[in-house]
ZADO-1210 file (C-alpha; in nm, 4 decimals, padded with zeros to 6 digits):
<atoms>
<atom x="00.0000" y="00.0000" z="00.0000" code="UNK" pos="1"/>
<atom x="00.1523" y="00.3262" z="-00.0859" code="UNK" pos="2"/>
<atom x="00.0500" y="00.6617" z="-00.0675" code="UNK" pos="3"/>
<atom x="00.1994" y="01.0085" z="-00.2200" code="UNK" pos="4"/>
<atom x="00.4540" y="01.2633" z="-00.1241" code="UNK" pos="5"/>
<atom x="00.3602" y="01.5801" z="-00.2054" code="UNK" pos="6"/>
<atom x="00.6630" y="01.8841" z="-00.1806" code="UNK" pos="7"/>
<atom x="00.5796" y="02.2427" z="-00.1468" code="UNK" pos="8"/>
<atom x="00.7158" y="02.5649" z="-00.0383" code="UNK" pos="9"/>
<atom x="00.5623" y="02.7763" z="00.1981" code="UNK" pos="10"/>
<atom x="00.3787" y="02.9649" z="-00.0226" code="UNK" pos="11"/>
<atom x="00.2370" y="02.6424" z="-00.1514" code="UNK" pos="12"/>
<atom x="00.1115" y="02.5173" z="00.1465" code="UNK" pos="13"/>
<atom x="-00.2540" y="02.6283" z="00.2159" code="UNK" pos="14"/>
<atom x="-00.3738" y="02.4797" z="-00.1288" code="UNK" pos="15"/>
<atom x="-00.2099" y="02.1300" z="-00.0730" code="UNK" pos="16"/>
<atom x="-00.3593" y="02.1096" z="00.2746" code="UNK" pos="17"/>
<atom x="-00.6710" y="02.2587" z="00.1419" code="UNK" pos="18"/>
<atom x="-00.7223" y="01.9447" z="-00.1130" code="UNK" pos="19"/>
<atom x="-00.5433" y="01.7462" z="00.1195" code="UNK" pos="20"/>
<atom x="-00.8067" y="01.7796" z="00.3828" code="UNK" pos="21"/>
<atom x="-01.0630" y="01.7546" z="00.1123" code="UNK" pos="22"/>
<atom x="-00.9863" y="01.3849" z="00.0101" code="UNK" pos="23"/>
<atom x="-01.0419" y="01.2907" z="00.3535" code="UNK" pos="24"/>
<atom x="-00.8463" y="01.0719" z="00.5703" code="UNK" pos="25"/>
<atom x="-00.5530" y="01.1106" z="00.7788" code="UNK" pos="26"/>
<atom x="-00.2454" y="01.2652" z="00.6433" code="UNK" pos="27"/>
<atom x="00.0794" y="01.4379" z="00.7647" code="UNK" pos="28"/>
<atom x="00.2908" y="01.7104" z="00.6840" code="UNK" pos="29"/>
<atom x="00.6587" y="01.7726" z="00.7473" code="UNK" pos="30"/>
<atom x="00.7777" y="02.1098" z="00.8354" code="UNK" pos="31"/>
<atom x="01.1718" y="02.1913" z="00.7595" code="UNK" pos="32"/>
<atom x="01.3900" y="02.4623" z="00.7360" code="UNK" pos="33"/>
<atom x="01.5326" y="02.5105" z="00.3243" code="UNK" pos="34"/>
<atom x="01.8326" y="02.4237" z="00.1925" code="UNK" pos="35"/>
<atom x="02.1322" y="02.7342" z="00.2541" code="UNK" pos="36"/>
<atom x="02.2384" y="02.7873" z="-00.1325" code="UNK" pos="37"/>
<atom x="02.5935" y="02.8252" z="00.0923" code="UNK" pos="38"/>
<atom x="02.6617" y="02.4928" z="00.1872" code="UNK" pos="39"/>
<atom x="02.3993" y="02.2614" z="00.0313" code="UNK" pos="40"/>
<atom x="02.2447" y="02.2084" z="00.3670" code="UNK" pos="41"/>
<atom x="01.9438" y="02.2980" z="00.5297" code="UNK" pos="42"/>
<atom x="01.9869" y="02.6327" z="00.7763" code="UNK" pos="43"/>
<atom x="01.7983" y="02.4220" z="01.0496" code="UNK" pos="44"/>
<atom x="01.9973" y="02.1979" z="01.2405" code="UNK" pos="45"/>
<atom x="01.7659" y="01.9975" z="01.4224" code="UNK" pos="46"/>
<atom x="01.5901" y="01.9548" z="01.0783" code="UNK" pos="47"/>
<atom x="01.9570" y="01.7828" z="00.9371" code="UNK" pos="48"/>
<atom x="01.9343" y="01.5461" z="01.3192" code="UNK" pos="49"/>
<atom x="01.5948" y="01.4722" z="01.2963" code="UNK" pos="50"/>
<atom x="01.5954" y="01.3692" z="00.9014" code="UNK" pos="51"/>
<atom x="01.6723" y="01.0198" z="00.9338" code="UNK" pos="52"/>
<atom x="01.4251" y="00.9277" z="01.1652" code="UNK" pos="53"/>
<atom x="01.1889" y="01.1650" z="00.9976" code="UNK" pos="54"/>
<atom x="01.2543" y="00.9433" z="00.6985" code="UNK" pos="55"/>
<atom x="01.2459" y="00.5973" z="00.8032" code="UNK" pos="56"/>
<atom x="00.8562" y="00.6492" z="01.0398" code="UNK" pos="57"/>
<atom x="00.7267" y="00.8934" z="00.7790" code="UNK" pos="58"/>
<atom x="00.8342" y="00.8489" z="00.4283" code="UNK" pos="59"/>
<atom x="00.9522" y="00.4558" z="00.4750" code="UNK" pos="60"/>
<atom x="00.6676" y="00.3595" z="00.7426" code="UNK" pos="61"/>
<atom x="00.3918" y="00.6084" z="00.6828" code="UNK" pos="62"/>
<atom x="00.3858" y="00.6320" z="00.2740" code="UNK" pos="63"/>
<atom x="00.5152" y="00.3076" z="00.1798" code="UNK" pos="64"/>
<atom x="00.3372" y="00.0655" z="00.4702" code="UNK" pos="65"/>
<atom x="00.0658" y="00.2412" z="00.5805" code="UNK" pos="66"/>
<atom x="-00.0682" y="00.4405" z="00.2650" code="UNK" pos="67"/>
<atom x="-00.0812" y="00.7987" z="00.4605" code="UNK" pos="68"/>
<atom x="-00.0315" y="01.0954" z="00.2227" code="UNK" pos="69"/>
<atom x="00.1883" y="01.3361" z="00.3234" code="UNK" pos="70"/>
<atom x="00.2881" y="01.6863" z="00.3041" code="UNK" pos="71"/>
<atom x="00.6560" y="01.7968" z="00.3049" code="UNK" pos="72"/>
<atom x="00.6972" y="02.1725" z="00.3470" code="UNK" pos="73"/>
<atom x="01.0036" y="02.4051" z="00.3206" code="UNK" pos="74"/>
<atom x="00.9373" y="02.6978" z="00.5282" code="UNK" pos="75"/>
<atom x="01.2281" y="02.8737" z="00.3254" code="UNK" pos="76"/>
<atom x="01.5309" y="03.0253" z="00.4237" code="UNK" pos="77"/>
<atom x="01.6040" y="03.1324" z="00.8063" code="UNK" pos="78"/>
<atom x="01.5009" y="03.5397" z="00.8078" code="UNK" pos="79"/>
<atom x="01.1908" y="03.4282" z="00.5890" code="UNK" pos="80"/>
<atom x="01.1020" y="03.1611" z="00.8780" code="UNK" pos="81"/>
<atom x="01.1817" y="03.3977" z="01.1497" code="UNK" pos="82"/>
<atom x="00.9616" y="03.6717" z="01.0217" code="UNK" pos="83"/>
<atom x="00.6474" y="03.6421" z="01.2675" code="UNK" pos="84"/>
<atom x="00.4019" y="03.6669" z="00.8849" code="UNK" pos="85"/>
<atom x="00.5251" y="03.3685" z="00.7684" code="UNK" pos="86"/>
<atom x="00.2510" y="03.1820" z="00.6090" code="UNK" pos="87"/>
<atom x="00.3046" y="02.8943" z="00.7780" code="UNK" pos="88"/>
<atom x="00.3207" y="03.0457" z="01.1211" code="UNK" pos="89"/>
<atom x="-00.0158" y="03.1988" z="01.0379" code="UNK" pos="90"/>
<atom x="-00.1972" y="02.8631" z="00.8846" code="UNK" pos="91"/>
<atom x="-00.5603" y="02.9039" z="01.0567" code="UNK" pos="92"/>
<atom x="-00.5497" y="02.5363" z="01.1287" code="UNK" pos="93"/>
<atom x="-00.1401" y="02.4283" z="01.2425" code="UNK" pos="94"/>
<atom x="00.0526" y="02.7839" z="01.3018" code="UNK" pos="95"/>
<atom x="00.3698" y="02.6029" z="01.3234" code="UNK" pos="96"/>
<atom x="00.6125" y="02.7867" z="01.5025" code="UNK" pos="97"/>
<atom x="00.8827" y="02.5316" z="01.5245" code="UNK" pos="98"/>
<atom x="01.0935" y="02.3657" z="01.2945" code="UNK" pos="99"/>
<atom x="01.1445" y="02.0428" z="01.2277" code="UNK" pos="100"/>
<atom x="00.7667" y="01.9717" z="01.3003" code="UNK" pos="101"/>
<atom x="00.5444" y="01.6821" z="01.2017" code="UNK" pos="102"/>
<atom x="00.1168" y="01.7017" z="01.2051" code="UNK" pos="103"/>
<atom x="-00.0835" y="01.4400" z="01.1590" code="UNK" pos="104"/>
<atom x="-00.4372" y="01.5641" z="01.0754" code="UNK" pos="105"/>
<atom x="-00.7386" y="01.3241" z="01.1262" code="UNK" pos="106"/>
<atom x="-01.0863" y="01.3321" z="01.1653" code="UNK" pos="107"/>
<atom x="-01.0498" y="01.3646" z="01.5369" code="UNK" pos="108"/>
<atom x="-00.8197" y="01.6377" z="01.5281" code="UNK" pos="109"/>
<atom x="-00.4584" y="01.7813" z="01.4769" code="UNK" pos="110"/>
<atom x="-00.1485" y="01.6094" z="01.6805" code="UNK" pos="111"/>
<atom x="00.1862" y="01.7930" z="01.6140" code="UNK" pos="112"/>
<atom x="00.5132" y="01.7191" z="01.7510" code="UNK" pos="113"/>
<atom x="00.8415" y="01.9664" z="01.7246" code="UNK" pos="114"/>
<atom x="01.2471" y="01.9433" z="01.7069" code="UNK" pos="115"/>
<atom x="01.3122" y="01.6779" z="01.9688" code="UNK" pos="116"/>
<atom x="01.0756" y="01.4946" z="01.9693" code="UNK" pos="117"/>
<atom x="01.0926" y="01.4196" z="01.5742" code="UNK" pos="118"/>
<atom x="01.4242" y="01.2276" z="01.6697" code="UNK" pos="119"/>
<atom x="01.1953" y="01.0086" z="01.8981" code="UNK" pos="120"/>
<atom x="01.1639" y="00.6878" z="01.7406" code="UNK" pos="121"/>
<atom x="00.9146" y="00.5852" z="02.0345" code="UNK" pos="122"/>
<atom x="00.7337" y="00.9018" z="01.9746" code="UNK" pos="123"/>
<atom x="00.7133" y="00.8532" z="01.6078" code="UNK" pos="124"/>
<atom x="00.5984" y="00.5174" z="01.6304" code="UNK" pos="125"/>
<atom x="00.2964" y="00.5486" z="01.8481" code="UNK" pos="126"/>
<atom x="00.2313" y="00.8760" z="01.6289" code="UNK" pos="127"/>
<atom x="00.2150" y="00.6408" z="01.3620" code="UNK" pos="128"/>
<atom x="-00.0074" y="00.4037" z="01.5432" code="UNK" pos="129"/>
<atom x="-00.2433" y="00.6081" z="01.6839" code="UNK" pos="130"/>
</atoms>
């Protein structure tokens, strides 16, 4: 069973949740800091530690085993995250104010978890479950 990854920028974001939410059904979306042009790396640094686990309970477990769609969002460079306008800071719904943060969305509600605890395999598992 396996689902869809769909990448956006921040500007990008309130559509694909928009028809996300629409299709119905759970789904998650991944909040990260963009890629520094510098050094090929994202500005973030709990974003770089938290990747790997990141990747193997949401893109491995949740797309590829479990069939959840997900969003992945860059929230763009550091002084365009920092700003307090930032779209995503402002969604109506998730007004993420972290970085690296995960949301699952479901019928009964929104569940988000930030910067630590995305390196939390435990965490991420029972996220996963639930």
């Amino acid at each position: 069973m396996k689902s869809s990854v769909v990448k956006v920028t921040a500007p990008e974001f309130a559509a694909a949740f928009d028809a996300q939410k629409a299709a119905g059904g759970k789904f998650i979306c991944v909040f990260k800091g963009g890629i520094d042009p510098a050094t090929n790396v994202s500005w973030c640094p709990d974003c770089v530690d938290a990747e790997p686990t990141i990747k193997k309970y949401i893109f491995d477990q949740a797309v590829n085993e479990k069939g959840i769609a997900v969003i992945e969002c860059d929230v763009g460079q550091k002084a365009e995250w920092k700003n307090p306008d930032n779209v995503i800071r402002k969604h109506p719904v998730l007004k993420i104010q972290k970085v690296p943060a995960v949301s699952m969305i479901a019928d009964v509600g929104v569940f988000t978890i930030y910067e630590e605890q995305c390196k939390d395999e435990d965490l991420l598992q029972t996220f996963l479950d639930d």
